[in-house]
C-alpha positions in Angstrom: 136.4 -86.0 -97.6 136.9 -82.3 -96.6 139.3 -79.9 -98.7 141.6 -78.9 -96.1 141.9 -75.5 -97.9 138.3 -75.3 -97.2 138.2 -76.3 -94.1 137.0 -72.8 -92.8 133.6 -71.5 -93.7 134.1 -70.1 -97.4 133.3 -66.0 -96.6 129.7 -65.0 -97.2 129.1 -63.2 -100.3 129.2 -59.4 -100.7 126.4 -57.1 -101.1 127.2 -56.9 -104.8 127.3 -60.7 -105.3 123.9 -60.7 -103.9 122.7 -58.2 -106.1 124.3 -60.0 -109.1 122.7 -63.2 -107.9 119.2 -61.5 -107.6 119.5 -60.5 -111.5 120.0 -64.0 -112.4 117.1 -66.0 -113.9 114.0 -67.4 -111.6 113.8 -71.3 -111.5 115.3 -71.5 -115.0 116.1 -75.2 -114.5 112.7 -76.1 -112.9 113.8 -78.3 -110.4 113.5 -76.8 -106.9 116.2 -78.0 -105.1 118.9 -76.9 -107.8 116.9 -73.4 -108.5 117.8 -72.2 -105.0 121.6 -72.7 -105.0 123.5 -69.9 -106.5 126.2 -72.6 -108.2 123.2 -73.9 -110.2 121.2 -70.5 -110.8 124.9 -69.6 -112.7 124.9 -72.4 -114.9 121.1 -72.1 -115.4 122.1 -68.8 -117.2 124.7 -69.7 -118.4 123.4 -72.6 -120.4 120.1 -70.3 -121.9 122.4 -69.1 -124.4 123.6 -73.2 -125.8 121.0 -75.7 -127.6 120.3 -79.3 -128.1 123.5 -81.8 -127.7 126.0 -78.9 -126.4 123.5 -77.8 -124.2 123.6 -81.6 -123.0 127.1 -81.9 -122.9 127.4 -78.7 -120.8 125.2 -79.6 -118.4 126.7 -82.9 -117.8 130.2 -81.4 -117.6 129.2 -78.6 -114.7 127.5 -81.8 -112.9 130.7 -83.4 -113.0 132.5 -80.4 -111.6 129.7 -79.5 -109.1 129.4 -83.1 -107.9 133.4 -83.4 -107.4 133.0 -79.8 -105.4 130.2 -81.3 -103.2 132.6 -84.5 -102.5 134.7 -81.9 -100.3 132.5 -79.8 -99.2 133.2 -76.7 -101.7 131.1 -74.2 -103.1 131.3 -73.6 -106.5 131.4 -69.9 -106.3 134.3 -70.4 -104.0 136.4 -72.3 -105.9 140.2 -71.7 -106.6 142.9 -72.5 -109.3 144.2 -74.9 -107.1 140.9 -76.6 -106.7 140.5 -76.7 -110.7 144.5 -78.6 -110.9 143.0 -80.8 -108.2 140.2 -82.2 -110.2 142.1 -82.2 -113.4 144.9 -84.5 -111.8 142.2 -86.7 -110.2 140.4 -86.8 -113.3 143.5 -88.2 -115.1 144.9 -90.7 -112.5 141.9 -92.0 -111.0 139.0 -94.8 -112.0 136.2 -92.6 -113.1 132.3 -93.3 -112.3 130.4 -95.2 -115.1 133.9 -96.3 -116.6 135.8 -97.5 -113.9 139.5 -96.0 -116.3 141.1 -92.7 -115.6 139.4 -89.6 -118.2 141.2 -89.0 -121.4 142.7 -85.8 -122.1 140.6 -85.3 -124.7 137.5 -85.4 -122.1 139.0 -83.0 -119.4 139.9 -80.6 -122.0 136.3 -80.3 -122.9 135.5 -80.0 -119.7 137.7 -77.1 -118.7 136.6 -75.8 -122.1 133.0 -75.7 -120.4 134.0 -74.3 -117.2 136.1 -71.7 -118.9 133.2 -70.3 -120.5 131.0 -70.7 -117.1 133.1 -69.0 -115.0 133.8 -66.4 -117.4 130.3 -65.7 -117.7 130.3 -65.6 -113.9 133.0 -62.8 -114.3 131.8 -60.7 -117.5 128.2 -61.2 -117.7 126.8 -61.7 -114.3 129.4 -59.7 -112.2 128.8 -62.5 -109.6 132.9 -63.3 -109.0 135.9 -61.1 -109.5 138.2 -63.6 -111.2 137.5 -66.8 -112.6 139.5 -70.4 -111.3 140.7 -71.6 -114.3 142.0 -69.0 -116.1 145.8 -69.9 -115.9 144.5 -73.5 -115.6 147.5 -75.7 -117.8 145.1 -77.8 -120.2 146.4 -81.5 -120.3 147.9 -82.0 -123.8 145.6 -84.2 -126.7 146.8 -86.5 -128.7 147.0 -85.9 -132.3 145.6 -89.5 -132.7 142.1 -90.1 -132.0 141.0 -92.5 -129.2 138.2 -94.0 -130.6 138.3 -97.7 -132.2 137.5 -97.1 -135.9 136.5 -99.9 -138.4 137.9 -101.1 -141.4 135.7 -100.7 -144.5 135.3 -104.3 -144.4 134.0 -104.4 -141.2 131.8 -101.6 -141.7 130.0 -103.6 -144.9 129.5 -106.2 -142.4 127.9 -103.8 -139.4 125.5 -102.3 -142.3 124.2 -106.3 -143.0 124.0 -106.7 -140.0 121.6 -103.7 -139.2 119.9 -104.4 -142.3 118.7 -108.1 -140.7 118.1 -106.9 -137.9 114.9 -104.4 -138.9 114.1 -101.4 -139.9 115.0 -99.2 -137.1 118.1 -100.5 -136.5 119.1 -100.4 -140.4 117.6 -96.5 -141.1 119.9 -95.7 -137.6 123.1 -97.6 -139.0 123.3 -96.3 -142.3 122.5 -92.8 -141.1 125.4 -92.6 -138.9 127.9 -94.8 -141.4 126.8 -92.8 -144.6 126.6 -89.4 -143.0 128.9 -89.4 -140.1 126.5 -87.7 -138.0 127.3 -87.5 -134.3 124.7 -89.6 -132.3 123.2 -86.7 -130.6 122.5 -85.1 -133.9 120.9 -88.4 -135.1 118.7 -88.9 -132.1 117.6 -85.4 -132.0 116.1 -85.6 -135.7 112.3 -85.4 -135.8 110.4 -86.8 -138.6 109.6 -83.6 -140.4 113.6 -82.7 -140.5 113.1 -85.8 -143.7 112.7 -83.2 -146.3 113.8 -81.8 -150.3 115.9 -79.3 -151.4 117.2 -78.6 -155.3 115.8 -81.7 -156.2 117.7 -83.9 -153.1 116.6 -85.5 -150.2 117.6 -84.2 -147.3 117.8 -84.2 -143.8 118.0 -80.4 -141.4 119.8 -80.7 -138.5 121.1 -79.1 -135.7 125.3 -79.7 -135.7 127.5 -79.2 -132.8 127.1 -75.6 -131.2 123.5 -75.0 -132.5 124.5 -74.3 -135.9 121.7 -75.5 -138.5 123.0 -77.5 -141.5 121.1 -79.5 -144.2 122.6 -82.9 -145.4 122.2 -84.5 -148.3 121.3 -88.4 -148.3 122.5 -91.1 -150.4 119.5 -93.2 -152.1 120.6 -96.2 -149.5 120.2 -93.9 -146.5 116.2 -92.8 -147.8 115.0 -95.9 -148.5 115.9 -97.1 -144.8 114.7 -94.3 -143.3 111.5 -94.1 -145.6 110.9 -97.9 -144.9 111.2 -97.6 -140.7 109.8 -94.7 -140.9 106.5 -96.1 -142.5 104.5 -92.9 -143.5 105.0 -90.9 -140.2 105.7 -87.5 -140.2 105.5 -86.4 -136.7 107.7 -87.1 -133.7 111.0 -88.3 -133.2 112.7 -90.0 -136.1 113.8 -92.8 -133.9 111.6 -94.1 -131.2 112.4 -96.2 -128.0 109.8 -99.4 -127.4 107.6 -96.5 -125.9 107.1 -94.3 -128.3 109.6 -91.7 -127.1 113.0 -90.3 -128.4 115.5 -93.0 -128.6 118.7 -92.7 -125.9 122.2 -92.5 -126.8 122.5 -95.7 -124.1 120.2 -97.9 -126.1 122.4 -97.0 -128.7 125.7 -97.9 -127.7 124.5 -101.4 -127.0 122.7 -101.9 -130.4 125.8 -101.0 -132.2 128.1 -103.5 -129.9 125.0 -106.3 -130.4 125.2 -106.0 -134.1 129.1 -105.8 -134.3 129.0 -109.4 -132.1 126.8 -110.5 -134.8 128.7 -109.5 -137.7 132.3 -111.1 -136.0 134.0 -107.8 -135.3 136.9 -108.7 -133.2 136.7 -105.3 -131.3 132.9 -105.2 -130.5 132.7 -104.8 -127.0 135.1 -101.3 -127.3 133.0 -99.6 -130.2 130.6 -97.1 -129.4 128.6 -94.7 -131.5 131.4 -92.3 -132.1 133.2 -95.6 -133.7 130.9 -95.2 -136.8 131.3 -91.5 -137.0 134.8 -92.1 -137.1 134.8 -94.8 -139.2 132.8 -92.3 -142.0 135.1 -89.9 -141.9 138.5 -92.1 -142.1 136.1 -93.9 -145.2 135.6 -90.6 -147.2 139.4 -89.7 -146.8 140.4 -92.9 -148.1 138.3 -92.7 -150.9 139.9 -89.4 -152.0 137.0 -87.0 -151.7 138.8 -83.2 -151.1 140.1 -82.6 -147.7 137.3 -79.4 -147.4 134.5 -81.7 -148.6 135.2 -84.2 -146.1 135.4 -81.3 -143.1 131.6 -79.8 -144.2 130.6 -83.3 -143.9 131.6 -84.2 -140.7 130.8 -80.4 -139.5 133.9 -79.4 -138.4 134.3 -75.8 -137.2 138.1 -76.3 -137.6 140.1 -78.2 -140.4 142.6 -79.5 -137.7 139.8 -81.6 -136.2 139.8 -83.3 -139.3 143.5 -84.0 -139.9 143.4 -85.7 -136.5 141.4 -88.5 -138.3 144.0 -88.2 -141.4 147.0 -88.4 -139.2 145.5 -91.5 -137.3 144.9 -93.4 -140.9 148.3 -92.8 -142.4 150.3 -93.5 -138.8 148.4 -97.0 -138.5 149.0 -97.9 -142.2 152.6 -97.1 -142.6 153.8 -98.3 -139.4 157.6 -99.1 -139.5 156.2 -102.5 -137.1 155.3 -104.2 -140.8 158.2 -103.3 -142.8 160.1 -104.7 -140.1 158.2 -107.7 -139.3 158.6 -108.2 -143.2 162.1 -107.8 -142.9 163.1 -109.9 -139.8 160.6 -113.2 -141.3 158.1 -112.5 -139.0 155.0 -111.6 -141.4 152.1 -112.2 -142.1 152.8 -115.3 -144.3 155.5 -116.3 -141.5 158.2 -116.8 -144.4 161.2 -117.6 -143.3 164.0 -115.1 -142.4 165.6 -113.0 -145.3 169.3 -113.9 -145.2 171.4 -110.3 -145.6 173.2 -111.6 -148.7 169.8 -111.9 -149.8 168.7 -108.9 -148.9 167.5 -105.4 -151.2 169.3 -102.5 -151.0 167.7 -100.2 -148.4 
C-alpha cells in the first residue's frame, strides 16, 4: 500500500546531505544490499557506538521501522511526524508479525526510544537531516504493572526440578536465570571464561543492559550446575546449541514452556524467559532483601524499574476481589454466605 502523503517522489537530497552521507562509515554492516542505502548506512553508524543485547535490540527495532516504511513506499530519511503517529497507532491496534496480538505499550515505547536516538544522531552527529520525526512524537502511556506472567515461588521450586531432570544444560541455564535474574540475552552471551573468582566468590562477568560490565556473584546451587554442564571447558559459549554454537533465545523460550508443562504450571504456554527474570526479582522482594540490593541485582539503571515489579506483587496480593469474595460466601472454601447480623464490624 502507498502513503498517499508520499505519493510524489520524496525530493532528492541536497548537496549537504550528500556530503554528510559520504562521511558516513563504508560497508559497516557487511551486507551489500543494506550497505548501499543511505537509511541503513545511518543506522550502521548509529549502532557502532551500542554492544551485545542493546545492539541486538536496536537493530531489530530500526528493522521494524524500516520494514513498515518499505510497506508504503517511504524512505526513511524522508519520514515525517505524521508517519511516526501512523506506525505507533498501527502498532497498537493491529495483529503484529510473529505474534499475531496488537504491541504493548511497553514495546513501542522502546522502540520510539530507539528511533529517538537514531534520528537524533541523524540530526546532531551526521548533519544528514534538519529535524528529526519524532521529536514531539506523544509516547503511548506504560503501565505501572508489568506484562509478563510471573511465577509463584512454588511454581518456581517446581520449574528448577524440573530442569534439574532434565540435564545438565537445561538445569545450569534455569537456575542461572531463576537465582540471578539475569535477562536471557545476558545469559546467552556468557562465554566460558566469564566463570571466574573474585574476594574469594565465584563469579560470573557480564555485560548488562547498555554495555555496562558488572560481576555477579553465584550462589553454591548456581556453580555446581554450571560446573557440572560445563564439564571442564573453558573456551566458547557457556551454553551451546546441538551444534556446538551459541545457544538462541528461541530454543530458549520453548525449553522453559517444555519444562513448565512438565512440572504442571497451569500458565505454561504464556511464560517466556523474561517470566523467570521476573519471577527472581518479585522472589527477592518478597523475601525482604533492601529495595537497593534488589535494583543492583536485577541491574536496574533506575529504581522505578524496580518498583514496577513491587507495585505488581502488592496489587495482586491485596486485591479487594478476595476480601469480597470472603465476604459475600464465595471463597475459596465456598462457605456459606455470612449473614449481616453475623457480620464484623468493618
Amino acid at each position: 500500500m502507498t502513503d498517499p502523503a508520499a505519493a510524489d517522489d520524496p525530493p532528492a537530497p541536497v548537496a549537504a546531505d550528500l556530503a554528510a552521507l559520504a562521511r558516513l562509515p563504508q560497508a559497516a554492516l557487511g551486507v551489500p544490499g543494506l550497505d548501499a542505502d543511505p537509511a541503513w548506512r545511518l543506522a550502521a553508524a548509529f549502532l557502532l557506538g551500542y554492544r551485545g543485547h542493546t545492539r541486538r535490540a536496536y537493530f531489530a527495532d530500526i528493522r521494524a521501522w524500516y520494514g513498515w516504511c518499505a510497506s508504503i513506499d517511504l524512505p526513511p530519511l524522508s519520514a515525517r511526524r505524521h508517519h511516526v503517529d501512523r506506525w505507533i497507532a498501527e502498532q497498537l491496534e493491529d495483529p503484529q508479525p510473529g505474534t499475531g496480538r496488537p504491541a504493548s505499550a511497553a514495546t513501542v515505547t522502546r522502540r520510539l526510544s530507539c528511533l529517538a536516538g537514531l534520528y537524533e544522531y541523524a540530526v546532531v552527529d551526521a548533519g544528514l537531516l534538519e529535524a528529526s520525526p519524532v521529536v514531539r512524537v506523544k509516547r503511548p502511556r506504560v503501565s505501572d504493572r508489568s506484562s509478563t506472567t510471573g511465577l509463584t515461588e512454588t511454581e518456581l521450586i517446581a520449574l528448577l526440578g524440573a530442569a534439574d531432570a532434565d540435564g545438565p544444560r537445561s538445569a545450569a541455564l534455569i537456575t542461572l536465570l531463576a537465582l540471578n535474574g539475569l535477562r536471557v540475552g545476558e545469559a546467552l552471551a556468557l562465554d566460558a571464561p566469564d566463570l571466574t573468582y573474585d574476594f574469594g566468590h565465584r563469579v560470573l562477568g557480564l555485560t548488562r543492559k547498555g554495555g555496562k560490565r558488572s560481576v555477579e556473584a553465584l550462589a553454591p546451587a548456581t556453580v555446581r550446575a554450571l560446573e557440572t554442564y560445563l564439564a571442564g571447558r573453558t573456551a566458547g559459549p557457556v551454553f551451546l546449541n546441538r551444534d556446538g554454537g551459541r545457544l538462541g533465545e528461541p530454543t530458549v523460550w520453548r525449553l522453559i514452556r517444555r519444562l513448565a508443562r512438565t512440572a504442571g504450571i497451569p500458565a505454561a504456554n504464556q511464560l517466556s524467559p523474561h517470566s523467570l527474570r521476573h519471577s527472581a526479582i518479585t522472589a527477592a522482594l518478597n523475601a525482604g532483601i533492601p529495595f537497593r540490593d534488589v535494583q543492583d541485582f536485577a541491574g536496574h539503571a533506575d529504581p522505578r524499574t524496580t518498583r514496577r515489579y513491587d507495585r505488581s506483587r502488592h496489587n495482586l496480593d491485596r486485591h479487594a476481589t478476595y476480601a469480597l469474595a470472603s465476604r459475600l460466601g464465595r471463597g475459596t472454601d465456598q462457605q456459606q454466605p455470612v449473614s449481616p447480623d453475623e457480620r464484623p464490624d468493618p
